[in-house]
VOMI-205127 format. One record per residue (C-alpha): residue in one letter; residue number from 1; x, y, z. Coordinates in pm, 1 decimal. Layout:
<nodes>
a / NUM / X / Y / Z
...
</nodes>
This chain:
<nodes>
x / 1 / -1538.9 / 2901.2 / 3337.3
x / 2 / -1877.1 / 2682.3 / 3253.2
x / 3 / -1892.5 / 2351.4 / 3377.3
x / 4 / -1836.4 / 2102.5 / 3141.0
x / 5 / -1948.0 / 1831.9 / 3297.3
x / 6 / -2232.2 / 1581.0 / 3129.1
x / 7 / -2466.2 / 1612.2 / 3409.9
x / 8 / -2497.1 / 2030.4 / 3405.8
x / 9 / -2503.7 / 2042.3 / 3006.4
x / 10 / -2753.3 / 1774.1 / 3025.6
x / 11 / -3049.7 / 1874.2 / 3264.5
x / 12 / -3265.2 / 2087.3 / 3138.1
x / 13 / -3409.0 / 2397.6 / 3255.3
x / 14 / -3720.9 / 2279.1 / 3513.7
x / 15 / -4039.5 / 2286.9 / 3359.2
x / 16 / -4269.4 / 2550.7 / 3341.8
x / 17 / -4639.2 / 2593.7 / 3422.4
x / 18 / -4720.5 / 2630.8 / 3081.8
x / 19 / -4517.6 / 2321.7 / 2935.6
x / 20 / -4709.6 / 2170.0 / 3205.1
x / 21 / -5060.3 / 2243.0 / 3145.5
x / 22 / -4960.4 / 2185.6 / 2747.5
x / 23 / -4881.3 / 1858.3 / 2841.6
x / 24 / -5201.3 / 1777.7 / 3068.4
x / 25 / -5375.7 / 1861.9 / 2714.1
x / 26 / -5163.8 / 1596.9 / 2553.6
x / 27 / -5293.1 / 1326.2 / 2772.8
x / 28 / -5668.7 / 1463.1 / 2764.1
x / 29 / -5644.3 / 1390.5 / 2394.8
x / 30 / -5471.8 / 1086.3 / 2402.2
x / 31 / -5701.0 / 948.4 / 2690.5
x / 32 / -5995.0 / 1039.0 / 2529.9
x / 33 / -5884.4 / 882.4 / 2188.6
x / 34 / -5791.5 / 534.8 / 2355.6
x / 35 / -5816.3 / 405.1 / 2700.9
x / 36 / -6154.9 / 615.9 / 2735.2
x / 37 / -6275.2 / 589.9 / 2379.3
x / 38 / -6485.4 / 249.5 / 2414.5
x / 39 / -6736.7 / 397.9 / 2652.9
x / 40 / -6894.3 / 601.6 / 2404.1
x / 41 / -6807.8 / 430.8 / 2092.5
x / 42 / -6886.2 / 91.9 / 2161.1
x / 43 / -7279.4 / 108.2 / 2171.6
x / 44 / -7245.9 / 285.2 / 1787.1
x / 45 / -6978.2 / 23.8 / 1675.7
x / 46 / -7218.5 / -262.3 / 1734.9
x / 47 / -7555.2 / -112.6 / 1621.8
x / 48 / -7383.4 / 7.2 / 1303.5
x / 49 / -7177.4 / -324.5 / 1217.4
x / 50 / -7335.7 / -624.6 / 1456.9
x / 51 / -7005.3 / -727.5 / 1569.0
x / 52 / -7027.1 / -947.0 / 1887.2
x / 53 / -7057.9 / -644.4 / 2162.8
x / 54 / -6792.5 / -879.7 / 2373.8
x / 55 / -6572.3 / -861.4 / 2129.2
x / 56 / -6602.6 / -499.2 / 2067.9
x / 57 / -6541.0 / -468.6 / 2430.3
x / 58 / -6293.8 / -681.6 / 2479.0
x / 59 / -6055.2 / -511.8 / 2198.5
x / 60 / -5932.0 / -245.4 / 2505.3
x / 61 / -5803.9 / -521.0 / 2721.4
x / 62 / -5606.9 / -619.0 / 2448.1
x / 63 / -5480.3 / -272.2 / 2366.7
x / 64 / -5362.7 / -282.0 / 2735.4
x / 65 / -5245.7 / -607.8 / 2720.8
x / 66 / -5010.2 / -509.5 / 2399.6
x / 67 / -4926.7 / -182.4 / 2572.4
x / 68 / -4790.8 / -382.8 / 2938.7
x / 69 / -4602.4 / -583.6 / 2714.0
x / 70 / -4394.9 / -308.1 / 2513.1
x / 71 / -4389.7 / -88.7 / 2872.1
x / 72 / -4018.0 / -193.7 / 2963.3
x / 73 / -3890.1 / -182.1 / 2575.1
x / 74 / -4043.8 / 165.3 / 2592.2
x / 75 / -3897.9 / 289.1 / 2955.9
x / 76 / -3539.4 / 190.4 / 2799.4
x / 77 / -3626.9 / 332.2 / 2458.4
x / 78 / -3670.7 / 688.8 / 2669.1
x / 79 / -3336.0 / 578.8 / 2872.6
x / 80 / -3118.5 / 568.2 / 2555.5
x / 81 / -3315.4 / 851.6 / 2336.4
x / 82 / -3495.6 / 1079.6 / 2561.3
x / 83 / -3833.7 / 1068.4 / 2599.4
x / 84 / -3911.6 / 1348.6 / 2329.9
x / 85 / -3899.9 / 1153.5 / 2001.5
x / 86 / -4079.5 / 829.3 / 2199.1
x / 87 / -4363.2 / 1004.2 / 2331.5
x / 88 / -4418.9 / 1178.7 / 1903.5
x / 89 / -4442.6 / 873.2 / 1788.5
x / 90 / -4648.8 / 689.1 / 2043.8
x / 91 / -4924.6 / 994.4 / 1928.5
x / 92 / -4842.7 / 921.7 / 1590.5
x / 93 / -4883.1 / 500.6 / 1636.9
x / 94 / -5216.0 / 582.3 / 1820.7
x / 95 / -5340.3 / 835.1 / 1479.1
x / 96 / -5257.0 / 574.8 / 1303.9
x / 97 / -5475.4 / 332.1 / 1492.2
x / 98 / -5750.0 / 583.9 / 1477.2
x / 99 / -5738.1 / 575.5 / 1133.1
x / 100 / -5681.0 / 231.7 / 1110.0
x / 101 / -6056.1 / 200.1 / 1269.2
x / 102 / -6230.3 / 420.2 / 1127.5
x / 103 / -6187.9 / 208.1 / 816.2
x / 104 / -6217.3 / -142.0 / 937.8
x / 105 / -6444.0 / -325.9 / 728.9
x / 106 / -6482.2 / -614.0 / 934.0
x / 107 / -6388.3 / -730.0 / 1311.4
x / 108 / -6036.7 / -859.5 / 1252.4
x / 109 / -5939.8 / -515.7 / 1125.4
x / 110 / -6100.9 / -389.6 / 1411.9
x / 111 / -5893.0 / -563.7 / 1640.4
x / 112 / -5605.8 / -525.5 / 1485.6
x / 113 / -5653.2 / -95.7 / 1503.8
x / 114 / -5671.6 / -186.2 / 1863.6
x / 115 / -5349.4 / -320.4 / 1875.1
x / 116 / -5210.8 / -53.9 / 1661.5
x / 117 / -5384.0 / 161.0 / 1981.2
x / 118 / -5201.6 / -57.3 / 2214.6
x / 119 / -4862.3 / -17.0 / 2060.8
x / 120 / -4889.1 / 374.0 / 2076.6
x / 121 / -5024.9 / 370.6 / 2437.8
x / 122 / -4776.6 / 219.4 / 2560.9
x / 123 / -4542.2 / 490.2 / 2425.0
x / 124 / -4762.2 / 807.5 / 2485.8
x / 125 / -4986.3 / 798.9 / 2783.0
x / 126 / -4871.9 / 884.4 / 3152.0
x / 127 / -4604.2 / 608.5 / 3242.7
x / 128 / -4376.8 / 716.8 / 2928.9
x / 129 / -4464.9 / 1112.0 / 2985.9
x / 130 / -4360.2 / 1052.7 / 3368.3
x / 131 / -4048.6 / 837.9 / 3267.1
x / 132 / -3989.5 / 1124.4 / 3021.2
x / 133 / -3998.9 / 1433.5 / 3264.4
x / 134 / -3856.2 / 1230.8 / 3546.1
x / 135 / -3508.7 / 1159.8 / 3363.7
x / 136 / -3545.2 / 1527.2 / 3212.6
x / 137 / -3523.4 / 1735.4 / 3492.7
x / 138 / -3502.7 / 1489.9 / 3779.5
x / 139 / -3609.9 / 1618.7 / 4161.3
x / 140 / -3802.9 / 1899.5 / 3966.6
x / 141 / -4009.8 / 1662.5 / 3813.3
x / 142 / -4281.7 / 1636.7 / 4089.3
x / 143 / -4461.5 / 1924.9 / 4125.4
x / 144 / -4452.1 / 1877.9 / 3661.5
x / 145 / -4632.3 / 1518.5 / 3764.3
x / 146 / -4882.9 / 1615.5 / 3982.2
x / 147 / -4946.8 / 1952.4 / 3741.4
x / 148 / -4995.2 / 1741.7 / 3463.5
x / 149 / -5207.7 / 1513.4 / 3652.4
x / 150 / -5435.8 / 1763.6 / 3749.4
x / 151 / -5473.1 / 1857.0 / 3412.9
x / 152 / -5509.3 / 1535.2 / 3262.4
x / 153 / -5809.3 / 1475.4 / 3538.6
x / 154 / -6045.2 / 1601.9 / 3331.7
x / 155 / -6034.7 / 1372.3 / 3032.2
x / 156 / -6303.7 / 1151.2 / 3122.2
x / 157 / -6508.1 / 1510.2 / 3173.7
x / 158 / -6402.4 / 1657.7 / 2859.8
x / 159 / -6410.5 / 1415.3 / 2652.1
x / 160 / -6714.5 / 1168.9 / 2690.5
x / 161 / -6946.5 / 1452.1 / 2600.2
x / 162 / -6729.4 / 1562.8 / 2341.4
x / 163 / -6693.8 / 1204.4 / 2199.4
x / 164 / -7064.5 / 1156.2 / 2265.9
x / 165 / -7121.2 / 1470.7 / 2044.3
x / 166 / -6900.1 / 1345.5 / 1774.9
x / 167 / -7093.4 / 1030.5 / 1729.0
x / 168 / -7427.4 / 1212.1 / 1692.1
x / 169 / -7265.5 / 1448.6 / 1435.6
x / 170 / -7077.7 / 1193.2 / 1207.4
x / 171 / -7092.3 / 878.6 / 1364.7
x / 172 / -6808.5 / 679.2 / 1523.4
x / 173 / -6618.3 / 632.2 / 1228.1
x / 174 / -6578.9 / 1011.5 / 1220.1
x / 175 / -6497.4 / 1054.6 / 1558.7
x / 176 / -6183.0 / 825.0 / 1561.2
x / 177 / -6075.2 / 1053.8 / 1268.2
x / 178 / -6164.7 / 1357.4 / 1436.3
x / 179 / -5929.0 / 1177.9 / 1766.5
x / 180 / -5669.3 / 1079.9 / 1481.9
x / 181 / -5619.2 / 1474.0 / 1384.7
x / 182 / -5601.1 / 1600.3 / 1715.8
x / 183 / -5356.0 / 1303.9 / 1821.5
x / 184 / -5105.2 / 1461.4 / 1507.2
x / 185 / -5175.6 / 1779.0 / 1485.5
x / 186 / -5226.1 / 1876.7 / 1862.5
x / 187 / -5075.0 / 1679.2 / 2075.1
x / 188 / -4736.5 / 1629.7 / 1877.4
x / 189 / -4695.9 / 1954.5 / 1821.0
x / 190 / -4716.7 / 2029.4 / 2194.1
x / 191 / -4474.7 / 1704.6 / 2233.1
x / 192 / -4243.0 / 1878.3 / 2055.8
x / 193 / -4245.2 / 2176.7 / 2235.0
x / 194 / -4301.9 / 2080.5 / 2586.9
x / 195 / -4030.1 / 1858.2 / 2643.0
x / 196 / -3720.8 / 1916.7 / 2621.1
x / 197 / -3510.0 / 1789.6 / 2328.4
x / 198 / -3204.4 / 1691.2 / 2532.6
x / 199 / -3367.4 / 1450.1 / 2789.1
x / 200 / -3155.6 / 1131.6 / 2752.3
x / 201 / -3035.3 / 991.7 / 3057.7
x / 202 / -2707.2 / 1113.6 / 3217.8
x / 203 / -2488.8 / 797.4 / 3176.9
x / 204 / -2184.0 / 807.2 / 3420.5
x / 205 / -2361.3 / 1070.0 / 3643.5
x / 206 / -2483.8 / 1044.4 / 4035.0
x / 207 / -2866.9 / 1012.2 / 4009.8
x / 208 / -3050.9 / 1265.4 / 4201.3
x / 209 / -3298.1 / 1203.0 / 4480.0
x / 210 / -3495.7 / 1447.3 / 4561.6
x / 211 / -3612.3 / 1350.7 / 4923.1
x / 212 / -3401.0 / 1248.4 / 5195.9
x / 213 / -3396.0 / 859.4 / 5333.5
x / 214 / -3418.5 / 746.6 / 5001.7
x / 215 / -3059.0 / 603.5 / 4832.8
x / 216 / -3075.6 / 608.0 / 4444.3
x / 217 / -2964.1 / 278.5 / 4276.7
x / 218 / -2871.7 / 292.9 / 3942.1
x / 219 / -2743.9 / 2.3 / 3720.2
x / 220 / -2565.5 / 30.8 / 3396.4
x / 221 / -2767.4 / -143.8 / 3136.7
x / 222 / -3122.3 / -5.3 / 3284.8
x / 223 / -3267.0 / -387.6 / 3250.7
x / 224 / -3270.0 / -381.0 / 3630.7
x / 225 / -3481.9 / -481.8 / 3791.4
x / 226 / -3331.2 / -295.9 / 4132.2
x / 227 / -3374.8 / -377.2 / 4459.6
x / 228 / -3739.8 / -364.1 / 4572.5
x / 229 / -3864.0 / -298.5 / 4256.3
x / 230 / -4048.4 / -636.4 / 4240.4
x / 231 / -4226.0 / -548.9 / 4521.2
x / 232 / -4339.8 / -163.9 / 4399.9
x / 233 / -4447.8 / -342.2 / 4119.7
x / 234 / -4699.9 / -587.7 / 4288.8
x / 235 / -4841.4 / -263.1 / 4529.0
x / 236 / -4904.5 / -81.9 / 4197.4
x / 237 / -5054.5 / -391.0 / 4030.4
x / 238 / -5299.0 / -421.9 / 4314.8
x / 239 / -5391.8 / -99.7 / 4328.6
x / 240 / -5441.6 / -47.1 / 3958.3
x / 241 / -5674.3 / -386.6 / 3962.3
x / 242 / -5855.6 / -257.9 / 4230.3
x / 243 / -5935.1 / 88.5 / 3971.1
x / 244 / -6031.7 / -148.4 / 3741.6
x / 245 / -6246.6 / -293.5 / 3895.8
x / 246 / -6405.3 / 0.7 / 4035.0
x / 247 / -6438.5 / 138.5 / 3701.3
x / 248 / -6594.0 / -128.2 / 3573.1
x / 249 / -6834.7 / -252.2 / 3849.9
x / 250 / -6908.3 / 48.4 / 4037.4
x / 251 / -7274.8 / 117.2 / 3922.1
x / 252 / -7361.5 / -256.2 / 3979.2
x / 253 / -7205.9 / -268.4 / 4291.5
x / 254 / -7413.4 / 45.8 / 4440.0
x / 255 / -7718.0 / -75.6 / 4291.3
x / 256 / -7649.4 / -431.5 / 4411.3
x / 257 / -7633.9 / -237.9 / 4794.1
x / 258 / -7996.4 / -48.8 / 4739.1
x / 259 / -7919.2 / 260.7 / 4572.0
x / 260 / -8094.8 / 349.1 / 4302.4
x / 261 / -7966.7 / 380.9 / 3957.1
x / 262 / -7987.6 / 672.7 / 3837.3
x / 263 / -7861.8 / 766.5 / 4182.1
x / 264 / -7576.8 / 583.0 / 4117.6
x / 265 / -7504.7 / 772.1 / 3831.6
x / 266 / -7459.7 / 1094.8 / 4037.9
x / 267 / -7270.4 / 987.8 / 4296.7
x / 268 / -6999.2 / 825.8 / 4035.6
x / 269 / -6933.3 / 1157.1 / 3906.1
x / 270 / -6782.1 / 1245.1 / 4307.8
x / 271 / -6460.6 / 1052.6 / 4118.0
x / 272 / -6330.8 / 1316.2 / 3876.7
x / 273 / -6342.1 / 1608.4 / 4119.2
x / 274 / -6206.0 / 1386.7 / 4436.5
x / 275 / -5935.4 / 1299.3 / 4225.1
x / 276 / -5863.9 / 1642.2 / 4099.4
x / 277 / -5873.2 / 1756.5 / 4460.0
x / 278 / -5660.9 / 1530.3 / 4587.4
x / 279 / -5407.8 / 1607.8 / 4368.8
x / 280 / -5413.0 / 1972.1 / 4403.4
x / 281 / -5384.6 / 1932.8 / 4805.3
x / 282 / -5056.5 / 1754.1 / 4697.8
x / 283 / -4906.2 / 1991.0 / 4481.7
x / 284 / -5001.3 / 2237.6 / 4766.1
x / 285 / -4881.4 / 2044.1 / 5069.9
x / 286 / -4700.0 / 1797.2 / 4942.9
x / 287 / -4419.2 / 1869.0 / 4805.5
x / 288 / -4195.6 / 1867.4 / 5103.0
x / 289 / -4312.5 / 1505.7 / 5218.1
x / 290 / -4178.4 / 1194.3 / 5131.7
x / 291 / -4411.2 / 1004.5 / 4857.5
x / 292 / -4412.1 / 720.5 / 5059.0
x / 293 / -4690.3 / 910.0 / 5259.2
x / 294 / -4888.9 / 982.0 / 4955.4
x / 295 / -4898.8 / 608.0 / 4869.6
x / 296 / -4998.0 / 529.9 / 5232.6
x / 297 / -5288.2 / 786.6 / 5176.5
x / 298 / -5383.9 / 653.7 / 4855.5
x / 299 / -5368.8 / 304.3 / 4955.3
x / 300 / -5553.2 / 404.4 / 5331.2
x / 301 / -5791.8 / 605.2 / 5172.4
x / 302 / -5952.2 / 356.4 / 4876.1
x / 303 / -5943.7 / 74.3 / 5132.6
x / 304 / -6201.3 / 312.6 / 5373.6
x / 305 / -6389.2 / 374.1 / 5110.4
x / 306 / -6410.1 / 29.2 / 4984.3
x / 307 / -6550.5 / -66.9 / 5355.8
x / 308 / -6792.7 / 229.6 / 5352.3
x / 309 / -6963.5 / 113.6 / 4993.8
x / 310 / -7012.6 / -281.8 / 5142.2
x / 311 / -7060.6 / -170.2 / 5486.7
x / 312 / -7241.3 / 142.5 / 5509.6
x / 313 / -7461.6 / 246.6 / 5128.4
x / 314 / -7651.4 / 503.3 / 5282.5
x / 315 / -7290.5 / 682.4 / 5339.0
x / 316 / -7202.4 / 584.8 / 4958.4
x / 317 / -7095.3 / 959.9 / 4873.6
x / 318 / -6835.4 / 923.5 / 5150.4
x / 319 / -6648.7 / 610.0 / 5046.0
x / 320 / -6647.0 / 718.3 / 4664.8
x / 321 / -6468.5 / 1030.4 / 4777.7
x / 322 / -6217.8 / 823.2 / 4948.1
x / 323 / -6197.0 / 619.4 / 4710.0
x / 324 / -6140.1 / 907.6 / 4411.7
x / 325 / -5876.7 / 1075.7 / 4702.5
x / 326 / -5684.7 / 769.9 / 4690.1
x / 327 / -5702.4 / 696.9 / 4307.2
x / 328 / -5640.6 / 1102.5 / 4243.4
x / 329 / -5308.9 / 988.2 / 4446.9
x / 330 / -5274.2 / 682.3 / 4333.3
x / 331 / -5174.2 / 882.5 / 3925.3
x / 332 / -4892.2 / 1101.7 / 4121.8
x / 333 / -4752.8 / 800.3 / 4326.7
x / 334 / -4661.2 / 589.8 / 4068.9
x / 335 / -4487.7 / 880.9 / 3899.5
x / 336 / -4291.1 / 1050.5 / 4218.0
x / 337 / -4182.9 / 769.8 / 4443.4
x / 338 / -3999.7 / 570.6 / 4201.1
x / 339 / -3810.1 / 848.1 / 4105.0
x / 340 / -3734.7 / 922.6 / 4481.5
x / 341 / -3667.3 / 558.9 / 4539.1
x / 342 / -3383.5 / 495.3 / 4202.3
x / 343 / -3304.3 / 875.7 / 4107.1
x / 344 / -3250.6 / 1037.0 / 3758.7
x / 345 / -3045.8 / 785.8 / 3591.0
x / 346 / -3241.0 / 470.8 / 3554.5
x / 347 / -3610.8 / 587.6 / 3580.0
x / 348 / -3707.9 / 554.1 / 3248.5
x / 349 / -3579.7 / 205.6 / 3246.3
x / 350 / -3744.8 / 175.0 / 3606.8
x / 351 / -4073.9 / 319.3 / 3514.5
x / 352 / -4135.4 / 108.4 / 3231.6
x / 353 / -4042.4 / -201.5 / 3388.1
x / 354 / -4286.4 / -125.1 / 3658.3
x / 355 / -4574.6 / -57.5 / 3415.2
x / 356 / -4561.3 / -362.6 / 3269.8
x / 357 / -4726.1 / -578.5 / 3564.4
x / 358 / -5000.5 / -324.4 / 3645.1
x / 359 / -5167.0 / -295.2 / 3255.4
x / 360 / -5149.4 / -661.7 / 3245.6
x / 361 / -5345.9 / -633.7 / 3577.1
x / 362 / -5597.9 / -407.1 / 3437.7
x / 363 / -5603.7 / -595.6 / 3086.8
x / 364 / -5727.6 / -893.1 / 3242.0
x / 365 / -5975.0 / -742.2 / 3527.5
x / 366 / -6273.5 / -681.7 / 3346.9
x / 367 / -6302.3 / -968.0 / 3205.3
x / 368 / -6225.4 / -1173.0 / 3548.8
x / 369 / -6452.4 / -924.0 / 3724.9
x / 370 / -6775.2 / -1017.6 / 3498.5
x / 371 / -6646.3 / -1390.4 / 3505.4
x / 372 / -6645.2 / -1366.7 / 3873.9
x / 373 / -6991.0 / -1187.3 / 3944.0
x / 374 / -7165.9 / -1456.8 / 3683.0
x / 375 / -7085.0 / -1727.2 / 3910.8
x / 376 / -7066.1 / -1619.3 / 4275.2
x / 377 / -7241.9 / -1246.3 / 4234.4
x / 378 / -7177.0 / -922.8 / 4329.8
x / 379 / -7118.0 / -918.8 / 4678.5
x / 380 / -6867.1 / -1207.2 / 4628.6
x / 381 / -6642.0 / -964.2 / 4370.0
x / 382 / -6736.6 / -671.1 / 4671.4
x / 383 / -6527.3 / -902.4 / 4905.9
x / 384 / -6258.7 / -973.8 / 4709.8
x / 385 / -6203.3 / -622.3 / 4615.8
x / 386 / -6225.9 / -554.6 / 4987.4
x / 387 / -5933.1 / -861.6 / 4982.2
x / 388 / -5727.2 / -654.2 / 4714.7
x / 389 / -5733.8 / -335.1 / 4921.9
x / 390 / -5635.1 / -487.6 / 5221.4
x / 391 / -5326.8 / -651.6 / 5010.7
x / 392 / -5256.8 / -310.5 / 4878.1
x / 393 / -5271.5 / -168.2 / 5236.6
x / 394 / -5000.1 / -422.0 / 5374.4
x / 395 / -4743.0 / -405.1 / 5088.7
x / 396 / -4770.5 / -21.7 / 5034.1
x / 397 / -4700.1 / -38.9 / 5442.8
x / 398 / -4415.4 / -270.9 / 5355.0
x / 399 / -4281.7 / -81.4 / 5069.0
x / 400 / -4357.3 / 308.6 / 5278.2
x / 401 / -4083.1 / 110.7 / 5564.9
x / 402 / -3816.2 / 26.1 / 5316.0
x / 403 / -3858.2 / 350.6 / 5154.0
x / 404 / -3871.4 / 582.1 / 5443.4
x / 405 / -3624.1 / 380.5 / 5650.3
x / 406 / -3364.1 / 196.2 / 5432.1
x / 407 / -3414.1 / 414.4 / 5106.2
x / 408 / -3499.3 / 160.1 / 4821.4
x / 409 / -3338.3 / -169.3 / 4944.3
</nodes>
């Protein structure tokens, strides 16, 4: 006789190598229409309009700002619905804002698309697809993360060339259309049929952790926040500032230490493929570990290579491979060890709670980071990133003890 039981007729089949890659497309496109978009577009946006450049700029900070703020409405959003139907319409919200810009006739509008952008973000890029798959098919959602992320690695590869392209073609009004199609025509379409339609959360179930040493704690309303979650939260806030910042500074920062510029250039593309290899090496060898060692590696390995760029330039291609190790890592972490550390039940709810602090983080970093290098300079900001990986170093060693020997608490 079948089980009848909620938490058999609930969990879906585990997910496939092709759902996987389909979904790895999703977040190229929805990457490369938002968070990524700015790098091409915002050169074009104030040549063709003569909108303040800062304020074209700054119009992604507050996408990410309005995105951290919706993260924990979103994570239980996926907890009561599954993540299916939230992750179609975050695509559809981020179209929208596409469109939205593409026909702003002034600044305000402008902005406003942007927060349109931020709004869909927050319910379509990796911390509601993770929060999605995670309370889908539970321990057999890791090796789907790190899949996905290797997929997704490629965006910035993909689709700055392709954007650049675009704006040659028919401009950057016609590119956030072109983004705007693809965003509901592509990547809802493989929403739909990637993920599984029953995904909800099995309410009244045991949650299921997949590693030893690590006790899933569930709560009943999924408005937490659990036991050590605070802390997770502030380790994945410092380590997504330090990205950030990174991102953002990198090229000053190498040609602040002596290395020429357009040498500078060529070593910052060591990032994509670092990252890509990192995460391969963990779908490979991984698997069987707790992810408390990945975020020890991810937090060990952009601290050395932090050291390396202010310590050592000539030896720069060494610490940005460290450095795009530990970020390649840094995407599966934040994904797998929650979901070790709280189980099935209340990860949606737990992911988006914990996604909040760390996009307010990065909202506010580039704008701190070229506040801070006007006034004390770049090897000031060098030494407080330095500060901010040493941080992240100490509470991810904090957070790897708990984990690894008292399960969450």
């Amino acid at each position: 006789m079948p089980d009848p039981s909620p938490v058999r007729s609930a969990q879906p089949r585990a997910p496939t190598l092709a759902s996987n890659a389909a979904l790895g497309v999703t977040q190229i496109l929805l990457w490369g229409g938002s968070f990524f978009l700015l790098a091409v577009l915002a050169e074009p946006i104030v040549q063709s309009t003569g909108w303040p450049q800062g304020a074209v700029v700054s119009s992604l900070s507050l996408a990410i700002l309005i995105s951290g703020l919706l993260s924990p409405r979103v994570g239980r959003l996926i907890r009561r619905h599954g993540g299916r139907p939230v992750l179609m319409a975050g695509s559809l919200i981020i179209a929208g804002g596409l469109i939205l810009m593409a026909v702003a006739p002034n600044l305000p509008v402008f902005l406003l698309a942007w927060m349109v952008l931020g709004i869909g973000m927050a319910g379509a890029l990796y911390d509601p697809l993770f929060a999605a798959i995670g309370q889908a098919y539970g321990s057999s959602a890791r090796g789907a993360m790190t899949q996905i992320a290797i997929a997704s690695g490629f965006a910035i590869t993909l689709c700055w060339p392709a954007s650049s392209f675009l704006v040659g073609a028919i401009g950057w009004r016609g590119t956030c259309v072109v983004y705007a199609g693809l965003c509901a025509f592509v990547v809802v379409p493989l929403f739909a049929w990637a993920l599984p339609s029953q995904s909800r959360a099995p309410i009244g179930a045991v949650s299921s952790a997949p590693t030893a040493g690590a006790a899933p704690l569930v709560s009943p309303t999924g408005r937490g926040p659990l036991p050590g979650e605070r802390i997770l939260a502030v380790t994945f806030t410092s380590a997504a500032v330090i990205m950030t910042a990174t991102s953002v500074q990198l090229l000053l920062l190498l040609q602040a230490k002596g290395v020429a510029a357009g040498t500078a250039v060529a070593l910052s593309t060591l990032i994509g493929p670092s990252q890509v290899g990192a995460r391969i090496l963990e779908l490979i060898f991984g698997r069987r570990a707790h992810p408390a060692w990945a975020l020890l590696v991810s937090s060990g390995s952009v601290g050395l290579g932090l050291v390396i760029l202010a310590a050592a330039p000539s030896l720069a291609w060494a610490g940005i491979i460290l450095y795009g190790v530990g970020n390649g890592m840094r995407t599966v972490v934040r994904g797998t060890l929650p979901l070790t550390l709280y189980g099935q039940q209340d990860y949606a709810a737990v992911m988006g709670r914990l996604a909040r602090m760390p996009l307010l983080g990065q909202a506010a970093t580039p704008l701190a980071c070229g506040t801070l290098s006007a006034w004390f300079g770049l090897d000031a900001l060098l030494g407080l990133m330095l500060a901010a990986a040493l941080l992240n170093v100490g509470l991810s060693l904090v957070v790897a003890r708990r984990a690894l020997g008292r399960g969450a608490g």
